[in-house]
N, C-alpha and C positions, 0 to 999 in steps of 0.2 A: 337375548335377541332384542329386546327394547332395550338396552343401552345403547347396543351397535345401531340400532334402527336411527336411535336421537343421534347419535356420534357424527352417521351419514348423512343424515339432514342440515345440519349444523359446522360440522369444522370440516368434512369430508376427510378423514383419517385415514380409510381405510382403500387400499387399490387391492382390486381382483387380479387374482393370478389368468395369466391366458386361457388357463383349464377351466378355473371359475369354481374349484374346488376348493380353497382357503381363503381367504382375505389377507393380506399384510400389511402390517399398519407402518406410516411413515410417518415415524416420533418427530420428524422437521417439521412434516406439518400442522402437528396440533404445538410442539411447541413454539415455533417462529411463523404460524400464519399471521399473515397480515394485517390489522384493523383498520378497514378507512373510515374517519372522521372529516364530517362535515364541520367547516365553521361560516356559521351565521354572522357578517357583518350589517348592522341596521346603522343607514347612513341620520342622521339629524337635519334636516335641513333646517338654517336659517331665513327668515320670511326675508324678502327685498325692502329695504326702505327708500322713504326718499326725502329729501333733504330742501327746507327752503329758508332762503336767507335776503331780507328785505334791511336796507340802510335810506335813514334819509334825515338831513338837518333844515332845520329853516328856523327864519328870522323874522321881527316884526321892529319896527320903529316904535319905539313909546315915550310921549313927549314926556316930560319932568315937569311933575307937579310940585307942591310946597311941601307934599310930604317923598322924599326920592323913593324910585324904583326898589335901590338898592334896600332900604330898611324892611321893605317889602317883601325881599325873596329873601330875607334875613329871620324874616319871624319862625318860629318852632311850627312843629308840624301838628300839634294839639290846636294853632289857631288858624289853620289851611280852613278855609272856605272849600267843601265837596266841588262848587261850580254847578254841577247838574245832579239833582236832587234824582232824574229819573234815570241816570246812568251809573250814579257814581255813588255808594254807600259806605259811611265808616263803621271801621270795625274797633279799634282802638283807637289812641290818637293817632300813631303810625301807619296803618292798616286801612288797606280800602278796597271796597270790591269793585268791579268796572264792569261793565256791561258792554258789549262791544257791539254794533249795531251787527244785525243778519245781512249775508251775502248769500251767492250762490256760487256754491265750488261741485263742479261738475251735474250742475243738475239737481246737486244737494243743498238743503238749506246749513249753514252754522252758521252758529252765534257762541263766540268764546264769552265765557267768564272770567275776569282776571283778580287774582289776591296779590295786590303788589304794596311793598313796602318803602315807605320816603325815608332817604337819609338827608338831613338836613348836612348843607354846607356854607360854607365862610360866603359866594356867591349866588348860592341858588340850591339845589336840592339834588339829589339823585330819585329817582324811582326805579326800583327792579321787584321783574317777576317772582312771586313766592310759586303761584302755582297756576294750573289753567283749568278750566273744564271746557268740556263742548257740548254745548245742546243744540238741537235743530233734530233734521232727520232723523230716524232709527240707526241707520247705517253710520253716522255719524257719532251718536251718541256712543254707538258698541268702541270706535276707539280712544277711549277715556284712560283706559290703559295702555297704549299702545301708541306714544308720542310722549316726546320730551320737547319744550318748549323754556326760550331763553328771552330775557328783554330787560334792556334797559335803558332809560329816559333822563339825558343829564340836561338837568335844562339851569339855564345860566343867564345871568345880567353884567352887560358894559357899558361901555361910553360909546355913543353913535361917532364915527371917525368925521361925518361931512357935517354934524351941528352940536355945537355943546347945549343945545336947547332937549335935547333928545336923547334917550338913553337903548342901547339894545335888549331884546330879550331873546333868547335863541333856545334849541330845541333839539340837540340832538339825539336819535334813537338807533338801534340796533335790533332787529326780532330775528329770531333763528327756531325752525322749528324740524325735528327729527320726527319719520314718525314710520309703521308700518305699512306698507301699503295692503290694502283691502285686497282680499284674493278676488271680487269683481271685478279691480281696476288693475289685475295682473298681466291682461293682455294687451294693455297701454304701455306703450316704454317706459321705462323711470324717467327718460330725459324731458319726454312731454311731461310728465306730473310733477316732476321736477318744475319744469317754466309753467307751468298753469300756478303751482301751489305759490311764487316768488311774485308773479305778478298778483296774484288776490293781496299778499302782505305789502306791495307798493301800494295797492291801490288801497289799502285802508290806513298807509300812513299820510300818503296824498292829500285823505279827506281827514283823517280826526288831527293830525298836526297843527292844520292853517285853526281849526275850529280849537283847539286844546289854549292854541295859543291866543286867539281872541276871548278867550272867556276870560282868563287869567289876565291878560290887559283890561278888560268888562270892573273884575273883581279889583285887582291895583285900583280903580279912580275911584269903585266906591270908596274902597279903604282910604285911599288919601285923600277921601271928603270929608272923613271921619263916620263914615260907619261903621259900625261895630258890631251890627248882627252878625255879622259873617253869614248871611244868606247865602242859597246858591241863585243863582242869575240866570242858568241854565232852563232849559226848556224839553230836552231830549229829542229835538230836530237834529237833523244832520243837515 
């Protein structure tokens, strides 16, 4: 009876005759009963990112002194003057870290850190991102992991086209940064943070380009006075 009792709890085997005086068992049912099986799909979601991309060139007129421009943006990058002592620190002779002044990105303070390395060339130099950090806010800091950031700075000398007295120095940049978005700022469109995140990166090429390039014109006349400290000139004003 405790077989039968589990048998009927379990695969139901057994059907009573109308009289209720036997049971008989129906071998279809315990062999070919049915098993229904759940399957558990667990979906992953991917966090939304969002994407900013800041382009901007400019130019400065610089007159030609006795010693040129060109020999200027010619020298190795072990004898680069930093320019600003309070922004700008080397790490090797190639190697520099940059400090980029504090904005406010939605209410949040950042201030990137940058490790960027100069390739010298035949007119001028390249500079590109090694790597970024962000400090400011808490909120900020937490995505240090969670953003890819790209840059790079070709900055280049020619002949001024309207004076042979005068030579160009120019400035092209490129920043691109990928990043996650913060699940506080998830109920913001991507397309608003999208256009907030692209104008902060205009607006900090805006100001440090005209200034990047004055310093570097600053640095040229000492040089071609014959100084030789390679001071920086800089100040950490914006």
């Amino acid at each position: 009876m405790a077989v039968s009792s589990l048998s009927i709890n379990l695969w139901h085997p057994f059907e009573y005759s109308r009289t209720g005086r036997s049971p008989r068992l129906k071998l279809k049912h315990v062999l070919f009963a049915p098993t229904k099986r759940r399957l558990r799909v667990s979906a992953v979601s991917t966090p939304p990112k969002a994407r900013f991309v800041a382009r901007r060139t400019q130019s400065v007129p610089v007159p030609q002194l006795e010693r040129p421009l060109s020999e200027y943006m010619s020298l190795p990058a072990s004898q680069y003057s930093v320019l600003d002592a309070e922004r700008i620190e080397r790490v090797d002779d190639n190697t520099f870290r940059c400090y980029v002044y504090r904005f406010k990105f939605f209410a949040f303070e950042v201030c990137p850190v940058l490790l960027v390395r100069v390739e010298e060339q035949p007119n001028g130099c390249c500079i590109k991102l090694l790597s970024c950090k962000l400090e400011g806010s808490p909120i900020v800091v937490a995505q240090n992991d969670k953003f890819d950031a790209y840059m790079v700075n070709q900055i280049s000398c020619g002949s001024n086209k309207s004076s042979s007295s005068l030579q160009q120095l120019s400035s092209e940049t490129v920043i691109e940064v990928s990043i996650e978005i913060p699940f506080a700022f998830r109920a913001i469109p991507a397309q608003a943070i999208e256009s907030s995140g692209t104008q902060v990166l205009e607006q900090i090429l805006r100001i440090m380009l005209p200034r990047f390039l004055a310093q570097l014109v600053k640095d040229y006349r000492a040089w071609a006075s014959g100084d030789r400290s390679r001071q920086p000139l800089g100040t950490g004003e914006i």
